[in-house]
PyMOL commands that place a pseudoatom at each C-alpha (Angstrom):
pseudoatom trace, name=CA, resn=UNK, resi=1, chain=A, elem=C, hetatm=0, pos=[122.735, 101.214, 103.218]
pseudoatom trace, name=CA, resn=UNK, resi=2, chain=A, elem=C, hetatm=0, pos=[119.440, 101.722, 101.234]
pseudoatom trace, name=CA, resn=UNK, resi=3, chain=A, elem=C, hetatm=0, pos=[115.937, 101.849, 103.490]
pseudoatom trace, name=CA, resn=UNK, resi=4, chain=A, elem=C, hetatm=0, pos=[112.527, 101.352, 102.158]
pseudoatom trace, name=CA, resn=UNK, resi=5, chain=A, elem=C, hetatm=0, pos=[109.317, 100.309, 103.239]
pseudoatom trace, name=CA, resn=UNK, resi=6, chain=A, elem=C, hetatm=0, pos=[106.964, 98.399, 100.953]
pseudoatom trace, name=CA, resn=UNK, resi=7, chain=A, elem=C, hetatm=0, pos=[103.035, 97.362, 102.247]
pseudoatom trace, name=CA, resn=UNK, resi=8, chain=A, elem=C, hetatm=0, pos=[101.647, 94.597, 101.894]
pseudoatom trace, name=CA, resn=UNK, resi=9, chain=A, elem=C, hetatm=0, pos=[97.923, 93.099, 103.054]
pseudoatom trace, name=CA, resn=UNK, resi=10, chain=A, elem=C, hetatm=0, pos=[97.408, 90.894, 105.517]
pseudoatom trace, name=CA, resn=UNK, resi=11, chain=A, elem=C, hetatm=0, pos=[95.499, 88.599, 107.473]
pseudoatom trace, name=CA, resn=UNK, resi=12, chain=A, elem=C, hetatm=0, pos=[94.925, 89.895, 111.297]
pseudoatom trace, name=CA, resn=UNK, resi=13, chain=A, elem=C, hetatm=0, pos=[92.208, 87.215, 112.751]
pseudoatom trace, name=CA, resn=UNK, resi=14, chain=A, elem=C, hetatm=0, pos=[89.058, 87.927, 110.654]
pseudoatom trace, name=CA, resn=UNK, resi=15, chain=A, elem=C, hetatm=0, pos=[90.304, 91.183, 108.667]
pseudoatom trace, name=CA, resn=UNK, resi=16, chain=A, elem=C, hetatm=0, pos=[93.050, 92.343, 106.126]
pseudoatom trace, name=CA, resn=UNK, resi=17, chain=A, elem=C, hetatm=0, pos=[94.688, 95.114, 106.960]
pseudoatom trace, name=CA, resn=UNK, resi=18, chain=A, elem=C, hetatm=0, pos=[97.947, 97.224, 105.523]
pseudoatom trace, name=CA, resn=UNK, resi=19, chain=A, elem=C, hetatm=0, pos=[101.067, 96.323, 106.953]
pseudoatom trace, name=CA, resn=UNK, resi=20, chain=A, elem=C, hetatm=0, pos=[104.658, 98.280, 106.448]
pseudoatom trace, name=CA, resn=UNK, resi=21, chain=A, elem=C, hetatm=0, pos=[107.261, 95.965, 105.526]
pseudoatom trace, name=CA, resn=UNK, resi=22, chain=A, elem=C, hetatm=0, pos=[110.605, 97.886, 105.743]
pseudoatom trace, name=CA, resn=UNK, resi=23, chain=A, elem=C, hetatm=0, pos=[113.837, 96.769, 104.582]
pseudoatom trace, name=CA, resn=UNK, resi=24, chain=A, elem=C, hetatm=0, pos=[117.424, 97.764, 105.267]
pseudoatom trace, name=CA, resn=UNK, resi=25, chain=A, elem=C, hetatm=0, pos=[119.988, 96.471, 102.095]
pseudoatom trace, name=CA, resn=UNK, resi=26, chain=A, elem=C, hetatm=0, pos=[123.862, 97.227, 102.584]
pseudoatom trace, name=CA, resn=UNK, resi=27, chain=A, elem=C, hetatm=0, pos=[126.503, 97.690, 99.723]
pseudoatom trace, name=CA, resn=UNK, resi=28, chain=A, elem=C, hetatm=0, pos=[129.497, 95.917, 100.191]
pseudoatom trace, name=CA, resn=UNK, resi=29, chain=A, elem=C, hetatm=0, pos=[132.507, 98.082, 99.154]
pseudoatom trace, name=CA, resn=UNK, resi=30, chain=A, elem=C, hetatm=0, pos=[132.600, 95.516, 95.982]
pseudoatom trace, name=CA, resn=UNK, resi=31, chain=A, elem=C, hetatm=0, pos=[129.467, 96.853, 94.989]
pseudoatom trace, name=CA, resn=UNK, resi=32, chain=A, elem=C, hetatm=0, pos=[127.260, 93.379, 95.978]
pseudoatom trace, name=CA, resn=UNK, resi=33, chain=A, elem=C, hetatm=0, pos=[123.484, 93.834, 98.131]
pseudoatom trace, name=CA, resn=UNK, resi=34, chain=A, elem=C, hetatm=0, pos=[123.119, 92.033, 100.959]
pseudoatom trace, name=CA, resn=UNK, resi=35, chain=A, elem=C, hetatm=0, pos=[119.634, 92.173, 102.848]
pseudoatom trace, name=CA, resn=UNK, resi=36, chain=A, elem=C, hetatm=0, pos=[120.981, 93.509, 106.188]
pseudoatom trace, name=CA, resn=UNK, resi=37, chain=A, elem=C, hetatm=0, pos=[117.053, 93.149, 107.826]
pseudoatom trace, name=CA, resn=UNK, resi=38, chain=A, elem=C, hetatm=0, pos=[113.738, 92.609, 107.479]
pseudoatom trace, name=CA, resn=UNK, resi=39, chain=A, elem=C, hetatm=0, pos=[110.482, 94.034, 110.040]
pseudoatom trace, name=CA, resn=UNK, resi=40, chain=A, elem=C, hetatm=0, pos=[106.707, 94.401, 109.661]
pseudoatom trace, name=CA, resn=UNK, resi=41, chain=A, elem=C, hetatm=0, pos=[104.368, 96.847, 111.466]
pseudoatom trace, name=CA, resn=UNK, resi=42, chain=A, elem=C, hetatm=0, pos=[101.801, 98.665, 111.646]
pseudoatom trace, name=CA, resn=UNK, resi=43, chain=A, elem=C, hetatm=0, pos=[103.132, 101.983, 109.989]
pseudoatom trace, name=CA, resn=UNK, resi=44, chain=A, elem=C, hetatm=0, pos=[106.643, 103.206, 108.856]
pseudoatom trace, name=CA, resn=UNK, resi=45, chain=A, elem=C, hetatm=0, pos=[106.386, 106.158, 111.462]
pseudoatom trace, name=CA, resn=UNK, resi=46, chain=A, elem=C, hetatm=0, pos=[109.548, 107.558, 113.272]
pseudoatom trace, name=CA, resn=UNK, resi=47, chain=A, elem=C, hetatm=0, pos=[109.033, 104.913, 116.550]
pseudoatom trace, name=CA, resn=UNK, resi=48, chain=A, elem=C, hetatm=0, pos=[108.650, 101.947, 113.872]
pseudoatom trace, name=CA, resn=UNK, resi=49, chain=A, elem=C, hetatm=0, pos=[112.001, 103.084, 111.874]
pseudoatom trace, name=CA, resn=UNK, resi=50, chain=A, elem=C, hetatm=0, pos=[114.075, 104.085, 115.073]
pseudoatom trace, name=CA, resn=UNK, resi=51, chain=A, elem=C, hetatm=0, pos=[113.573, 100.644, 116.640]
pseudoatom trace, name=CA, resn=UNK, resi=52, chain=A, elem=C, hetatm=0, pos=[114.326, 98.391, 113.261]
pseudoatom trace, name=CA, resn=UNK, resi=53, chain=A, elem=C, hetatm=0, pos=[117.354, 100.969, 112.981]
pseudoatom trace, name=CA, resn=UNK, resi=54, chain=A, elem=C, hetatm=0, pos=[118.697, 100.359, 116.300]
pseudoatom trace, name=CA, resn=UNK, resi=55, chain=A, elem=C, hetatm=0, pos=[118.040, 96.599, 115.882]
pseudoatom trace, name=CA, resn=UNK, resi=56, chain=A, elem=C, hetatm=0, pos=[120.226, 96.403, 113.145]
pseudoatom trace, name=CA, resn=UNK, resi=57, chain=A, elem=C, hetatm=0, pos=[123.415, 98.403, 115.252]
pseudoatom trace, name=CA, resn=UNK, resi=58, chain=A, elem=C, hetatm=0, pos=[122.454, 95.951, 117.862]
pseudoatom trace, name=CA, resn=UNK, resi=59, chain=A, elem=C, hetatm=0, pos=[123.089, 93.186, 115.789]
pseudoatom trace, name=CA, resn=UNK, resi=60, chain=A, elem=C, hetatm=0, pos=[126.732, 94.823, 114.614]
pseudoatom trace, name=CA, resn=UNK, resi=61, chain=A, elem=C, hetatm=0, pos=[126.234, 97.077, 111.873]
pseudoatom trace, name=CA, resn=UNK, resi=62, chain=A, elem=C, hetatm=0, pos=[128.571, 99.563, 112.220]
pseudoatom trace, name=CA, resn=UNK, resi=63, chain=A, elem=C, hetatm=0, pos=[130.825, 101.330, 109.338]
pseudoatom trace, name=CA, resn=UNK, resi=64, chain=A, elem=C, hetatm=0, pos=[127.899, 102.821, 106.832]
pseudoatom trace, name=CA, resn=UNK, resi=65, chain=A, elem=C, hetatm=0, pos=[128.757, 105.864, 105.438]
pseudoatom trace, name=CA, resn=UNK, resi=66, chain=A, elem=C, hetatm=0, pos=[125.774, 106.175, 102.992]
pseudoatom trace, name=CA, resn=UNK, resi=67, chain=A, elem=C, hetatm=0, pos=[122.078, 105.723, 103.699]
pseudoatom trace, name=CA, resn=UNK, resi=68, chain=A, elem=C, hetatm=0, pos=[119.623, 106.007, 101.146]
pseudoatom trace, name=CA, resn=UNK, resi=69, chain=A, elem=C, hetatm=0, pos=[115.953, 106.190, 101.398]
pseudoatom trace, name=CA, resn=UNK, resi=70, chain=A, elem=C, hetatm=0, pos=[112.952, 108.739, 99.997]
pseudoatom trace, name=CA, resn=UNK, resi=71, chain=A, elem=C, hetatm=0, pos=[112.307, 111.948, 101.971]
pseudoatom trace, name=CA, resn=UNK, resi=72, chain=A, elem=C, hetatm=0, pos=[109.576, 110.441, 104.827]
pseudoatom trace, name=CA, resn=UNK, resi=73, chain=A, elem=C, hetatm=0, pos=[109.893, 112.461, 107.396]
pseudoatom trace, name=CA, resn=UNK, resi=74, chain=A, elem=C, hetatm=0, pos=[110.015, 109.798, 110.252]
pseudoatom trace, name=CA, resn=UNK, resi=75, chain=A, elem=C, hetatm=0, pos=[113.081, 107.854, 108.709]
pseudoatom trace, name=CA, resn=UNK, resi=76, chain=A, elem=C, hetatm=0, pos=[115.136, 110.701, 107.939]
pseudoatom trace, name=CA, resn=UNK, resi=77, chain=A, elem=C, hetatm=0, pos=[114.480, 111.534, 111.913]
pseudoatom trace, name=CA, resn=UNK, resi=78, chain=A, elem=C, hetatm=0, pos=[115.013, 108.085, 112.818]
pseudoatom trace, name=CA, resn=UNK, resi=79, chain=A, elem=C, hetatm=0, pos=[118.447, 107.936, 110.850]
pseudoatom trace, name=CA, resn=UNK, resi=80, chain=A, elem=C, hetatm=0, pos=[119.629, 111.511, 112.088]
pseudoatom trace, name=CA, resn=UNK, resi=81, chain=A, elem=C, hetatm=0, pos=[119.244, 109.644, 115.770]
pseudoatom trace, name=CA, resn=UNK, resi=82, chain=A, elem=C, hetatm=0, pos=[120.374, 106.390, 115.071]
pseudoatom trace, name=CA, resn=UNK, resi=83, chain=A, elem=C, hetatm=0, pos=[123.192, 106.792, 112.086]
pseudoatom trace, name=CA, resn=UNK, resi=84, chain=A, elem=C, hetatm=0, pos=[124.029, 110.500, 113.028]
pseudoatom trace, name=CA, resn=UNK, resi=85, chain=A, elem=C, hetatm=0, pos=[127.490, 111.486, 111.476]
pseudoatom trace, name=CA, resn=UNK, resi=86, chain=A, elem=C, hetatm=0, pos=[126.386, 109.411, 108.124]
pseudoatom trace, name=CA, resn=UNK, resi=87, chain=A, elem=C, hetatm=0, pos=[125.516, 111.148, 104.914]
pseudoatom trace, name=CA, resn=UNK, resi=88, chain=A, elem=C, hetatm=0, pos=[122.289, 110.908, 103.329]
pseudoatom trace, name=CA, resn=UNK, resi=89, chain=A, elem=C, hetatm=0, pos=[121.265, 110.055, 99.706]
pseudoatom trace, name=CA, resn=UNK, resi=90, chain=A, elem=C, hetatm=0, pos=[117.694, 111.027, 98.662]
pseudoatom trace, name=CA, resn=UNK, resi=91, chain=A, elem=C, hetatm=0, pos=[116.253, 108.246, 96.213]
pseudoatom trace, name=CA, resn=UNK, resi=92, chain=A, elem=C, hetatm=0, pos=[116.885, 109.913, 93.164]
pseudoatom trace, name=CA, resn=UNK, resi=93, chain=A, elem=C, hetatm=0, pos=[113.461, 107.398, 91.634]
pseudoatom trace, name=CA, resn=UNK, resi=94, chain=A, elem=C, hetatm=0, pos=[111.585, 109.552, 94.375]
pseudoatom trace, name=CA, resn=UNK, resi=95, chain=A, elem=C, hetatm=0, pos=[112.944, 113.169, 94.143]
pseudoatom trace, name=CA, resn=UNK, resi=96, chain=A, elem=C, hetatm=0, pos=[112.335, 112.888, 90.042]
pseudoatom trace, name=CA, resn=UNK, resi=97, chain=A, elem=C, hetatm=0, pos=[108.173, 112.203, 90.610]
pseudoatom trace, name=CA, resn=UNK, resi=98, chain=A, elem=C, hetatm=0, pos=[108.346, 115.457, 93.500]
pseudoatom trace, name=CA, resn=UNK, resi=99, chain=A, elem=C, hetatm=0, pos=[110.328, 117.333, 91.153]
pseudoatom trace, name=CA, resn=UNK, resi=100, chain=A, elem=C, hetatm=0, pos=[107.866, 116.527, 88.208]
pseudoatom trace, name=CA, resn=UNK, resi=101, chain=A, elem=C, hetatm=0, pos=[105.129, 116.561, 90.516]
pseudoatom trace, name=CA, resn=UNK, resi=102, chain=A, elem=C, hetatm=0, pos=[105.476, 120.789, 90.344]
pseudoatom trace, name=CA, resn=UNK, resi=103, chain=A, elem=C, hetatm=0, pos=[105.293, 120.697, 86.312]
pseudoatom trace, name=CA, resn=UNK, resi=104, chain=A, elem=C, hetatm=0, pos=[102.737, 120.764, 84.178]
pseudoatom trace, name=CA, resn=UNK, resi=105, chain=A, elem=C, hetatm=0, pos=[101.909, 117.376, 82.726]
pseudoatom trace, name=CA, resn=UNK, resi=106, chain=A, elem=C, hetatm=0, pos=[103.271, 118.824, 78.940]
pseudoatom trace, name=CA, resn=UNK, resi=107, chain=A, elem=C, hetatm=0, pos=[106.300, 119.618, 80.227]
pseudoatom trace, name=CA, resn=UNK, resi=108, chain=A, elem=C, hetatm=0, pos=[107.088, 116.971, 82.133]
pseudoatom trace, name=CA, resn=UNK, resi=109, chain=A, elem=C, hetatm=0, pos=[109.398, 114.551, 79.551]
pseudoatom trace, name=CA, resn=UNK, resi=110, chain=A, elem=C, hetatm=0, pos=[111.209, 117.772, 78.656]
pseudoatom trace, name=CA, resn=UNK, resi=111, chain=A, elem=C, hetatm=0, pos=[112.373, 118.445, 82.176]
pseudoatom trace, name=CA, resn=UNK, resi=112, chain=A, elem=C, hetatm=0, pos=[113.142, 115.053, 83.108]
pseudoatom trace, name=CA, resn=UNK, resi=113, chain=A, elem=C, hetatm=0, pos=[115.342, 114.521, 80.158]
pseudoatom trace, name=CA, resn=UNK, resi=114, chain=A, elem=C, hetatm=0, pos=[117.082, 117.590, 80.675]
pseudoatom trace, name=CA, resn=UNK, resi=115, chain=A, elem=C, hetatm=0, pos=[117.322, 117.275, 84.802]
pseudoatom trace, name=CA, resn=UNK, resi=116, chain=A, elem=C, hetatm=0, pos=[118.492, 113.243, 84.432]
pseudoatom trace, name=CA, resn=UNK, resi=117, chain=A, elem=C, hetatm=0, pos=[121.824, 114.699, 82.550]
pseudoatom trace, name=CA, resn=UNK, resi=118, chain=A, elem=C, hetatm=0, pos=[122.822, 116.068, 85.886]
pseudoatom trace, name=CA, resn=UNK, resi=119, chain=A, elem=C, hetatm=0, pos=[123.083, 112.813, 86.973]
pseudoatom trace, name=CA, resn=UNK, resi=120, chain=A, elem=C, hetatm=0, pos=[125.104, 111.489, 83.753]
pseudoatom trace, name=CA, resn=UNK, resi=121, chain=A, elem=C, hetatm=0, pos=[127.989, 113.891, 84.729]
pseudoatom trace, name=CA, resn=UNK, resi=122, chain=A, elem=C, hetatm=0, pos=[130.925, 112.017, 85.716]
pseudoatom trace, name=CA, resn=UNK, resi=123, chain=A, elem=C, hetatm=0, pos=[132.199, 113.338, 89.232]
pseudoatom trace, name=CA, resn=UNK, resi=124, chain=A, elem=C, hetatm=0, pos=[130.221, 115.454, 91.765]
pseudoatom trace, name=CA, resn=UNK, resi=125, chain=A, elem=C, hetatm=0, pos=[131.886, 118.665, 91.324]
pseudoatom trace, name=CA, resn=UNK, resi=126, chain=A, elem=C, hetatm=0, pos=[130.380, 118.467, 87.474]
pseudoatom trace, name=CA, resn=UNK, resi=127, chain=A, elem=C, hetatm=0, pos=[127.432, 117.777, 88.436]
pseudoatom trace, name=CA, resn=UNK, resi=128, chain=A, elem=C, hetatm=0, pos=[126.309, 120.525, 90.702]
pseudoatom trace, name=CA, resn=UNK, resi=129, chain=A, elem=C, hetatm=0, pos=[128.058, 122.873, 87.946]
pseudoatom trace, name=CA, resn=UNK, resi=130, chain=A, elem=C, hetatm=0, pos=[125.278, 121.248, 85.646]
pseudoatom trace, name=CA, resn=UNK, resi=131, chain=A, elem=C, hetatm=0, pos=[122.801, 121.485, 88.237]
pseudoatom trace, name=CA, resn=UNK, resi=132, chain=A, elem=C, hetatm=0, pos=[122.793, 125.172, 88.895]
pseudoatom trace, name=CA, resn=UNK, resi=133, chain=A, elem=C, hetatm=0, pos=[122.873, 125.364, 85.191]
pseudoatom trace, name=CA, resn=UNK, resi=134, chain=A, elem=C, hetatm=0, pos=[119.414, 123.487, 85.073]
pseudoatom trace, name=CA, resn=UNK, resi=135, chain=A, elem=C, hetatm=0, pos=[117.983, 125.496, 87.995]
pseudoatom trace, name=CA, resn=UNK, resi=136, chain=A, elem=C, hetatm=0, pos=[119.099, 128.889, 86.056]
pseudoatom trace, name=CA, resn=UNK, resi=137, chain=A, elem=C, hetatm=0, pos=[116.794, 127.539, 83.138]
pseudoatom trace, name=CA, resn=UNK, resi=138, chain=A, elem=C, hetatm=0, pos=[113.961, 125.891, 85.114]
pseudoatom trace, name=CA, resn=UNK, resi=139, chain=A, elem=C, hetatm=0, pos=[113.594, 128.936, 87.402]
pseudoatom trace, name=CA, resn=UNK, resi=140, chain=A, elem=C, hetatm=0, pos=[111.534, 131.655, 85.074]
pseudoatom trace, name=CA, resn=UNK, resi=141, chain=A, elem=C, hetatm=0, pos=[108.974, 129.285, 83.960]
pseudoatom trace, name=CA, resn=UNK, resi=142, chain=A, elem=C, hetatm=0, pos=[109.284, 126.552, 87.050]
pseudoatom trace, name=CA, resn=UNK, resi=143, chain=A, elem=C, hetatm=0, pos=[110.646, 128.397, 89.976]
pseudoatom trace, name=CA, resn=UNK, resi=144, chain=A, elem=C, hetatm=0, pos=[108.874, 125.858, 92.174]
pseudoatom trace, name=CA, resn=UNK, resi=145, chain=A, elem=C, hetatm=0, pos=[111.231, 123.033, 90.571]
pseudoatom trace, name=CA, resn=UNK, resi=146, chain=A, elem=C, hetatm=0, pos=[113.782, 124.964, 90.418]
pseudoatom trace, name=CA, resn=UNK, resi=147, chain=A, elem=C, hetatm=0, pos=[113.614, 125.858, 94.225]
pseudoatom trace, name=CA, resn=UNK, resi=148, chain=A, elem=C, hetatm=0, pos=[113.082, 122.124, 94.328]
pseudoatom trace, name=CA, resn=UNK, resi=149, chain=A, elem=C, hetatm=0, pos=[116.305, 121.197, 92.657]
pseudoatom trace, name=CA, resn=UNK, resi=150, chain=A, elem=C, hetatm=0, pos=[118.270, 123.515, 94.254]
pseudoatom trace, name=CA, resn=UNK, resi=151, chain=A, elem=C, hetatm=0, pos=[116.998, 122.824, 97.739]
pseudoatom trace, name=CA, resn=UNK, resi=152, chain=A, elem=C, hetatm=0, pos=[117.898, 119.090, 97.250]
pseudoatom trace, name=CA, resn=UNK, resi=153, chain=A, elem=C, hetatm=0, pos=[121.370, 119.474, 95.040]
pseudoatom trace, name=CA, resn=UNK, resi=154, chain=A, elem=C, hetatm=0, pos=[123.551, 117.572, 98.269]
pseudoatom trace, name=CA, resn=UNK, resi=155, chain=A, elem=C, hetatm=0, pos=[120.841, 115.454, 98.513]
pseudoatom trace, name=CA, resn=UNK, resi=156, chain=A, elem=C, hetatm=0, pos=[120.518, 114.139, 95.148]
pseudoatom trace, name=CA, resn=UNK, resi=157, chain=A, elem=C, hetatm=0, pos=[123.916, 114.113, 94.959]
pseudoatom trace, name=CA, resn=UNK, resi=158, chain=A, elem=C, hetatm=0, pos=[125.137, 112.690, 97.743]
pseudoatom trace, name=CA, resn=UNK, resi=159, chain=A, elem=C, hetatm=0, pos=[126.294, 109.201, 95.781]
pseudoatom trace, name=CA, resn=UNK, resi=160, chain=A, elem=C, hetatm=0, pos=[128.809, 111.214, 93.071]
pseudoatom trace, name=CA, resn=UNK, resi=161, chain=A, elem=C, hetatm=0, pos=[131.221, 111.436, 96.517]
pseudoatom trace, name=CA, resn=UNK, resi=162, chain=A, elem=C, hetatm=0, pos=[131.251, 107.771, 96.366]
pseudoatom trace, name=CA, resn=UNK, resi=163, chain=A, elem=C, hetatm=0, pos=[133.555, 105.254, 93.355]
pseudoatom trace, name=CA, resn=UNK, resi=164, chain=A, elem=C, hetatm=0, pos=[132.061, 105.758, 90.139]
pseudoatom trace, name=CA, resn=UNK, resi=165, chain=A, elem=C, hetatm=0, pos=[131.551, 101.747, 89.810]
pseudoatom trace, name=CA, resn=UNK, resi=166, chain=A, elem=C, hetatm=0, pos=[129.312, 101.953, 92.865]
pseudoatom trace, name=CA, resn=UNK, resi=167, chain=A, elem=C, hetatm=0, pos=[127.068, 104.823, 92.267]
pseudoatom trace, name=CA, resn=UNK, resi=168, chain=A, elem=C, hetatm=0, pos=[124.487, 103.220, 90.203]
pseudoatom trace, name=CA, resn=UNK, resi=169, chain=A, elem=C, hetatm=0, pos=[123.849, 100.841, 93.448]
pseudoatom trace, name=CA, resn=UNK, resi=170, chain=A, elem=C, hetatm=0, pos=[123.052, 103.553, 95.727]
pseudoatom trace, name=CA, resn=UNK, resi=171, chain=A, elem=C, hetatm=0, pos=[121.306, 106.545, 94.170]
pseudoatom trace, name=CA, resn=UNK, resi=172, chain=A, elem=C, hetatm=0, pos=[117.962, 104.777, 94.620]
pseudoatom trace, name=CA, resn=UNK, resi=173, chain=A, elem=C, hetatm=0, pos=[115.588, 102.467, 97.292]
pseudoatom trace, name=CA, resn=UNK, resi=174, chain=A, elem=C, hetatm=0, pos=[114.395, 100.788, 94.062]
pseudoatom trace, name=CA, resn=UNK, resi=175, chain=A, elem=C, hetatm=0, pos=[116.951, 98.206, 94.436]
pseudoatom trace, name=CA, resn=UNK, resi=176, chain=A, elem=C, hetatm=0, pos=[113.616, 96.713, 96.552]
pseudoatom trace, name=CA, resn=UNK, resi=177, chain=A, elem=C, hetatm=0, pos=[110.666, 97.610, 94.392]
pseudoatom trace, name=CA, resn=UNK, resi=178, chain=A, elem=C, hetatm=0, pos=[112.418, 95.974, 91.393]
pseudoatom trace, name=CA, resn=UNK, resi=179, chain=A, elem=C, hetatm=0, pos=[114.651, 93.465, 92.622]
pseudoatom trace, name=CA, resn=UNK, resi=180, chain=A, elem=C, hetatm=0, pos=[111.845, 89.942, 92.129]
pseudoatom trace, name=CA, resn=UNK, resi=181, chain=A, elem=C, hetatm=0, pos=[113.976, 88.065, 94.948]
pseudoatom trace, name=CA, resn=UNK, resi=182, chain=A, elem=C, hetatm=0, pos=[114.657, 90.194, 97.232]
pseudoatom trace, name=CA, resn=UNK, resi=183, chain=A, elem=C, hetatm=0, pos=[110.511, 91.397, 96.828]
pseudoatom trace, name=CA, resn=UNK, resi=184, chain=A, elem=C, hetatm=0, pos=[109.478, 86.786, 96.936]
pseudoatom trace, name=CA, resn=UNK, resi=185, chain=A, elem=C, hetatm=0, pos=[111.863, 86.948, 100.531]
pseudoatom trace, name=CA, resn=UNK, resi=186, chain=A, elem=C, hetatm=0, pos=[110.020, 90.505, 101.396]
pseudoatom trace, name=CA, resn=UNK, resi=187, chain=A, elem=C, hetatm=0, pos=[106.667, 88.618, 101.323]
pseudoatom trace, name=CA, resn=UNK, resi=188, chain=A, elem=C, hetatm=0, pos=[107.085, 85.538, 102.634]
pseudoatom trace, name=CA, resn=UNK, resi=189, chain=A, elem=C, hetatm=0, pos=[108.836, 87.386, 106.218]
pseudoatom trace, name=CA, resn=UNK, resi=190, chain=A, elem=C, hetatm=0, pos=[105.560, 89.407, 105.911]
for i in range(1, 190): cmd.bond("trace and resi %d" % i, "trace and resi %d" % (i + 1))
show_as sticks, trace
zoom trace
C-alpha cells in the first residue's frame, strides 16, 4: 500500500486556504494500482492519518504487507498503530533529496549516481552488501550521508524482500505525484 498526501487550494466561504489531500493506493499481487481511498483535511497530522487509516480497515482492507510513504512523522505513527506487524518502505524519491540534502550542491550528481546503484542490485542481500560499500566511501568526506544511508538501509530497502517484477511499483509514493489520472480523480474529490 503506498500513502501520500498532496495539497491543494481551496475555496472555504470567502477565503482559499491549503487543504491535505491524502491518498492510500494498493498493489495487487499482479503488480496493478488500485486507489484504495481518498480524504481531505485540514493537515496530514497523526489524528488526520490514523482516522483515514482506520477508515480504510473499516471498509475491509486487510492482508498488506508493505506500506510505503515518506518519513512524516505523524503517518509513520499512525501506521505503527493502525497496520502494526506490516513492514515499512521509505519513498526512495524522498530519502534521495534528504540524503542529498546533507551534500554540497557540487557533489550532489556524483553521489546520487553512485548511491542509485544500490538500488540496481538484483536481490536484497546484494544490495545492503553494496550499501555498506557506499557508506564506507561516503563516510570520510560525508559522514552525515553516510550516517544517513546507513540509518535508513531496511528502510530503503524494504521492497528488494518483495518479487523482483513488483519492486519498481512500490519503492516510491510518486506513483501519485506523477500518475495524471489518478492526480485529475485527486482533485476533483478535493
Amino acid at each position: 500500500m503506498i500513502l501520500a498526501a498532496t495539497f491543494h487550494k481551496v475555496r472555504e466561504l470567502d477565503r482559499v486556504v491549503s487543504v491535505a489531500c491524502v491518498v492510500s493506493v494498493g498493489v495487487t499481487t499482479e503488480g496493478e494500482r488500485r486507489v484504495l481511498g481518498v480524504d481531505c483535511g485540514p493537515s496530514e497530522d497523526e489524528a488526520f492519518w490514523t482516522r483515514f487509516l482506520r477508515s480504510l480497515v473499516k471498509r475491509g482492507l486487510k492482508g498488506v504487507r508493505l506500506v510505503v510513504s515518506d518519513a512524516h512523522e505523524g503517518l509513520r505513527a499512525s501506521i505503527a498503530k493502525v497496520m502494526s506487524g506490516t513492514q515499512w518502505q521509505r519513498c526512495r524519491v524522498h530519502f534521495m533529496r534528504n540524503l542529498l540534502s546533507t551534500v554540497p550542491r557540487a557533489a550532489q550528481e556524483t553521489v546520487a549516481a553512485f548511491v542509485r546503484t544500490i538500488f540496481y542490485q538484483p536481490d536484497h542481500q546484494s544490495a545492503m552488501a553494496h550499501l555498506r560499500d557506499a557508506v564506507a566511501m561516503l563516510r570520510e568526506r560525508f559522514p552525515e550521508a553516510a550516517d544517513l544511508l546507513e540509518d535508513c538501509a531496511e528502510d530503503v530497502l524494504a521492497h528488494m524482500q518483495f518479487p523482483k517484477e513488483h519492486r519498481r511499483r512500490l519503492h516510491s509514493t510518486n506513483t501519485v505525484s506523477v500518475n495524471r489520472p489518478l492526480q485529475n480523480s485527486l482533485r476533483r474529490a478535493a
